[in-house]
MARBA-253945 format. One line per field, with one value per residue: residue number from 1; x, y, z of N, C-alpha, C, CB in turn; chain. Coordinates in nm, 3 decimals, always signed. Glycine has a CB too. Example, Ala and Ser with C-alpha at 12.3 -4.5 7.8 and 13.67 -1.06 7.14 Angstrom:
BEGIN
pos c(1 | 2)
n.X c(+1.319 | +1.285)
n.Y c(-0.569 | -0.225)
n.Z c(+0.780 | +0.708)
ca.X c(+1.230 | +1.367)
ca.Y c(-0.450 | -0.106)
ca.Z c(+0.780 | +0.714)
c.X c(+1.320 | +1.290)
c.Y c(-0.330 | +0.003)
c.Z c(+0.780 | +0.787)
cb.X c(+1.131 | +1.408)
cb.Y c(-0.447 | -0.060)
cb.Z c(+0.905 | +0.572)
unit c(A | A)
***
This chain:
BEGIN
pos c(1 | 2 | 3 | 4 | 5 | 6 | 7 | 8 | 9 | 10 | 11 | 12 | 13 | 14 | 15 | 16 | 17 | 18 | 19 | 20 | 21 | 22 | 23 | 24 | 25 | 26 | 27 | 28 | 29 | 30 | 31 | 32 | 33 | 34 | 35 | 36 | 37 | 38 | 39 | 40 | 41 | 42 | 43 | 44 | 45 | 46 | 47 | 48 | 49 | 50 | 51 | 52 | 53 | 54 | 55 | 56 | 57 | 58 | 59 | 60 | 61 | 62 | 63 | 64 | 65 | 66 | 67)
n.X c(-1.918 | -2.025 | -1.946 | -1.746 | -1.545 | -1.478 | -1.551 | -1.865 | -1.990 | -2.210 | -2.318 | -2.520 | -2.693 | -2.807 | -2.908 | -2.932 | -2.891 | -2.757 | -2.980 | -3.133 | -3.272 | -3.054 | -2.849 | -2.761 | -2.701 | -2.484 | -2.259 | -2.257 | -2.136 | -1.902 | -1.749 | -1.847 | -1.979 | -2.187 | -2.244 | -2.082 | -1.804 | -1.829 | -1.832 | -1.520 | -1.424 | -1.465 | -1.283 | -1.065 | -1.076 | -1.064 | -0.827 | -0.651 | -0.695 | -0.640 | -0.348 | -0.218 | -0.175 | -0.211 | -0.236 | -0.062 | -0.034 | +0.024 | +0.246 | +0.421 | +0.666 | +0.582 | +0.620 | +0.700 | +0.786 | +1.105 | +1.194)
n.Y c(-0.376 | -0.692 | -0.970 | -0.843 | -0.755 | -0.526 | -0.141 | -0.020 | +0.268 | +0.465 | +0.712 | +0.963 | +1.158 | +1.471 | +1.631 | +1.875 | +1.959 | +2.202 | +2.349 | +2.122 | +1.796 | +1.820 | +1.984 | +1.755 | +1.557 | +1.671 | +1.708 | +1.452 | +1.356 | +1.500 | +1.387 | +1.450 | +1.331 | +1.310 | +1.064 | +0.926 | +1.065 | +1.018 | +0.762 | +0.728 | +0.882 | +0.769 | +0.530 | +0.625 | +0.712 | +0.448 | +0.346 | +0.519 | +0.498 | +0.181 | +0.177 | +0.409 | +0.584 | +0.726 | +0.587 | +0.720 | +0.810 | +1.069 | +1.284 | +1.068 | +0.981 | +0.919 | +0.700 | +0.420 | +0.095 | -0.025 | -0.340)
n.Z c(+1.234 | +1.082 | +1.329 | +1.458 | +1.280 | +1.176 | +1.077 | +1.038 | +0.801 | +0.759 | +0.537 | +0.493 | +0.261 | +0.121 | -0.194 | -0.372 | -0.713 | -0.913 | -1.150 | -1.146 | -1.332 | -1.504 | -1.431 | -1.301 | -1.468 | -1.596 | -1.382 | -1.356 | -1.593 | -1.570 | -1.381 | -1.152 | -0.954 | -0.655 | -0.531 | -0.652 | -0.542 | -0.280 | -0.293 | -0.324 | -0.158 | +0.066 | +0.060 | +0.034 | +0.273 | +0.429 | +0.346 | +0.472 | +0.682 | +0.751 | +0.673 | +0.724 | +0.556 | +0.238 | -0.106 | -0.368 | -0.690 | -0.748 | -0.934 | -0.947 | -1.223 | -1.564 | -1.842 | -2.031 | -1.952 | -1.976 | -2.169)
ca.X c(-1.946 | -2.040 | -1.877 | -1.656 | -1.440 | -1.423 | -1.649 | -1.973 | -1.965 | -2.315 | -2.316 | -2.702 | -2.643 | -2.955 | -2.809 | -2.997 | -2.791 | -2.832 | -3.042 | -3.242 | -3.170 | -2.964 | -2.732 | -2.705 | -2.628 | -2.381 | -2.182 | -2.244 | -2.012 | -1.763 | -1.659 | -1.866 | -2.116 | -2.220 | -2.247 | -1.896 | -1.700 | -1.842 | -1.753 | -1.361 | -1.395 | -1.478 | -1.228 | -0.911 | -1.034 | -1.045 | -0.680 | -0.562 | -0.696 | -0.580 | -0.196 | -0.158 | -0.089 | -0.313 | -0.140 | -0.128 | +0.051 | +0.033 | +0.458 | +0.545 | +0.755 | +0.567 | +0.708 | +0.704 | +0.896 | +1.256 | +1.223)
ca.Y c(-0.467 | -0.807 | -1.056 | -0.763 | -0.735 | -0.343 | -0.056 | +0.030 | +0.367 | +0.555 | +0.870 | +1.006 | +1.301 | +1.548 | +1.666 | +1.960 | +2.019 | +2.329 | +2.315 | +2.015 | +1.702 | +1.854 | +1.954 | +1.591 | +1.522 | +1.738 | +1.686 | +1.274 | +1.368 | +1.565 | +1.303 | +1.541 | +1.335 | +1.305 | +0.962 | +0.882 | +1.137 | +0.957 | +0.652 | +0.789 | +0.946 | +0.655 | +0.426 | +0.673 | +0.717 | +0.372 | +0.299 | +0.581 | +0.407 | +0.097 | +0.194 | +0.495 | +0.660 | +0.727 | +0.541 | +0.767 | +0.798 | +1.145 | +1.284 | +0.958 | +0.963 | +0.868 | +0.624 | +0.308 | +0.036 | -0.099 | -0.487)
ca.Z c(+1.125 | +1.118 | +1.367 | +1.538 | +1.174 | +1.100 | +1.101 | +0.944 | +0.819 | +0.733 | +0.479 | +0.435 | +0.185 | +0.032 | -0.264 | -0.547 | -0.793 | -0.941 | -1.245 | -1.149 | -1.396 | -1.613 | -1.358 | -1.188 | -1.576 | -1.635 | -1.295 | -1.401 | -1.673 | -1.551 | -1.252 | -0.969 | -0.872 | -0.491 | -0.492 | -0.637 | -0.472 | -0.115 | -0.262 | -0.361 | -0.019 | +0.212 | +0.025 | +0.050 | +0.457 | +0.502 | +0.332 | +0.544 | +0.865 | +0.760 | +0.651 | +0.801 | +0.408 | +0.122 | -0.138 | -0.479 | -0.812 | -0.813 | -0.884 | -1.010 | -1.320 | -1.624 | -1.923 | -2.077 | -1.922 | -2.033 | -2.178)
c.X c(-1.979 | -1.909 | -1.737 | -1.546 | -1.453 | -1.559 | -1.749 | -1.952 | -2.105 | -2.336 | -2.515 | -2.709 | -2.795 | -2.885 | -2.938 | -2.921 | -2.855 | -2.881 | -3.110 | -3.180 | -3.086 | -2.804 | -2.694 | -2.613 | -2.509 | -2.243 | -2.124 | -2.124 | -1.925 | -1.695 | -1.713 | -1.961 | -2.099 | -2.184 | -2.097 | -1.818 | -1.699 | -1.760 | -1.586 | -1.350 | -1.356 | -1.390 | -1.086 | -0.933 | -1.016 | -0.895 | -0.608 | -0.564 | -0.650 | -0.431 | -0.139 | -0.138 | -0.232 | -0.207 | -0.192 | -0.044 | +0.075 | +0.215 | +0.503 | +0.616 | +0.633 | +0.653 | +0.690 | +0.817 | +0.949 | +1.236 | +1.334)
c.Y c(-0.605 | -0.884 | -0.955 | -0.741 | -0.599 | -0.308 | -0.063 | +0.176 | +0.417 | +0.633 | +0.903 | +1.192 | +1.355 | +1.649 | +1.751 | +1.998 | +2.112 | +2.319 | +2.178 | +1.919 | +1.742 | +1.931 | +1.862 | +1.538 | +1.581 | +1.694 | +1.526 | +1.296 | +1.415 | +1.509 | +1.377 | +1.516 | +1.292 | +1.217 | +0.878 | +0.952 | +1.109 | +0.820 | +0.626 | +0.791 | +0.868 | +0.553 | +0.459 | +0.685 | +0.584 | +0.300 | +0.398 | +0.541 | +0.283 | +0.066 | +0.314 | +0.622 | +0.671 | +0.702 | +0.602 | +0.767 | +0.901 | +1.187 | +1.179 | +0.977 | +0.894 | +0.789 | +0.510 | +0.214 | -0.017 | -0.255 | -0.517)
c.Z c(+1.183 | +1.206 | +1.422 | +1.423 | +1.126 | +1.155 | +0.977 | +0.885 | +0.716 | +0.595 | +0.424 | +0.355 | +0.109 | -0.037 | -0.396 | -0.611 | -0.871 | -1.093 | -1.286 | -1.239 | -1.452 | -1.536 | -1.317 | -1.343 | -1.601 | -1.495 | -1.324 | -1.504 | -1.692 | -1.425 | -1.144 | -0.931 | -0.766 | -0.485 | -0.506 | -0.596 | -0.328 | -0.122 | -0.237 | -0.230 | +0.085 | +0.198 | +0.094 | +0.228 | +0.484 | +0.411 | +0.450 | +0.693 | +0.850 | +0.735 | +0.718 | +0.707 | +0.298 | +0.000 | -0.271 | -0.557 | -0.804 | -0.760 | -0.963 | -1.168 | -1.449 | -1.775 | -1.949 | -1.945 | -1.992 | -2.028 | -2.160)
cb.X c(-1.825 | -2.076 | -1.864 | -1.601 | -1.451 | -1.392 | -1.591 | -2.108 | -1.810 | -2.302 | -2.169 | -2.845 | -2.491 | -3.099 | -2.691 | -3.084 | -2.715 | -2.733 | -2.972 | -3.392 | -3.204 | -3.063 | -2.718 | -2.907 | -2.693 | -2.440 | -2.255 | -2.414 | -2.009 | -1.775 | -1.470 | -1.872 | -2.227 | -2.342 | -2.358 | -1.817 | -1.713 | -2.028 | -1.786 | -1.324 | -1.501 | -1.629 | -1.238 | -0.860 | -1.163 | -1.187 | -0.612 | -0.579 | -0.863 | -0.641 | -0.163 | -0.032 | +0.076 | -0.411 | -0.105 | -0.189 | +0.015 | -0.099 | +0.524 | +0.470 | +0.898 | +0.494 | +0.810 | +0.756 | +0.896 | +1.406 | +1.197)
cb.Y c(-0.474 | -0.867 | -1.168 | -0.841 | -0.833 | -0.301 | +0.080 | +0.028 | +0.398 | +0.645 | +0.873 | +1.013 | +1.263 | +1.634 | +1.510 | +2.088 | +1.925 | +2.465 | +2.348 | +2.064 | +1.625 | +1.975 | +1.998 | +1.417 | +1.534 | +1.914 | +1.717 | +1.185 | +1.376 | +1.728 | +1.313 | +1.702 | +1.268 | +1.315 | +0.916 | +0.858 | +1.280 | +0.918 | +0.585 | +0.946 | +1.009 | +0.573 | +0.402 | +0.855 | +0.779 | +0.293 | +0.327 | +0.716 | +0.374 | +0.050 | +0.205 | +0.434 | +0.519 | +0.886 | +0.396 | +0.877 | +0.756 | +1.237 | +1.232 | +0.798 | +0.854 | +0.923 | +0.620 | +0.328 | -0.024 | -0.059 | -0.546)
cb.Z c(+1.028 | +0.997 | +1.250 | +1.686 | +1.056 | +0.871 | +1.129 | +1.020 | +0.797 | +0.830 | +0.293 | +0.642 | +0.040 | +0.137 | -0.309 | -0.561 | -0.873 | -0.916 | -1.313 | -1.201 | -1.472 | -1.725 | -1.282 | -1.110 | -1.673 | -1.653 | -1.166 | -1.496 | -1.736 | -1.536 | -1.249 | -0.940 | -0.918 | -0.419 | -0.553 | -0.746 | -0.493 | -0.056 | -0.353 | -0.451 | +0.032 | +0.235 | -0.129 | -0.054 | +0.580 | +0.534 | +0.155 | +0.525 | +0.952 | +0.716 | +0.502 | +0.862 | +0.315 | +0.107 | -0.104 | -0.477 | -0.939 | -0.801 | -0.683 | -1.020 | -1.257 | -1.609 | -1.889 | -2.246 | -1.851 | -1.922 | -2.282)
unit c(A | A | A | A | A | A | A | A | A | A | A | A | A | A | A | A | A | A | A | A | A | A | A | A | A | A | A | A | A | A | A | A | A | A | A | A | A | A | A | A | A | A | A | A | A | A | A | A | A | A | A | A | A | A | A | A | A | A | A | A | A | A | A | A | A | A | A)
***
């Protein structure tokens, strides 16, 4: 990266989804598209290189909190 502060990191993806637009649509609206599942991807690798942990909710206890 600039000025020796982190990494760059690439991704060059060629992506047909099956049934041409109407698949890219359909995936767009069920949370499975390419482009945001790289972004999800590249976020949770670079918390896990920078803490050591992937930091998630999932397990936790749900509920209101106590005023």
């Amino acid at each position: 990266a600039l000025g020796d502060r982190g990494t760059n990191v690439r991704v060059e993806l060629s992506y047909a989804p099956p049934f041409g637009q109407v698949g890219r649509w359909a995936a767009k609206l069920f949370g499975e598209e390419p482009e945001q599942q790289i972004h999800d991807d590249l976020r949770k690798f670079k918390r896990l290189m920078e803490t050591g942990e992937i930091i998630s909710i999932e397990g936790q206890p749900r509920g209101t909190c106590a005023s």
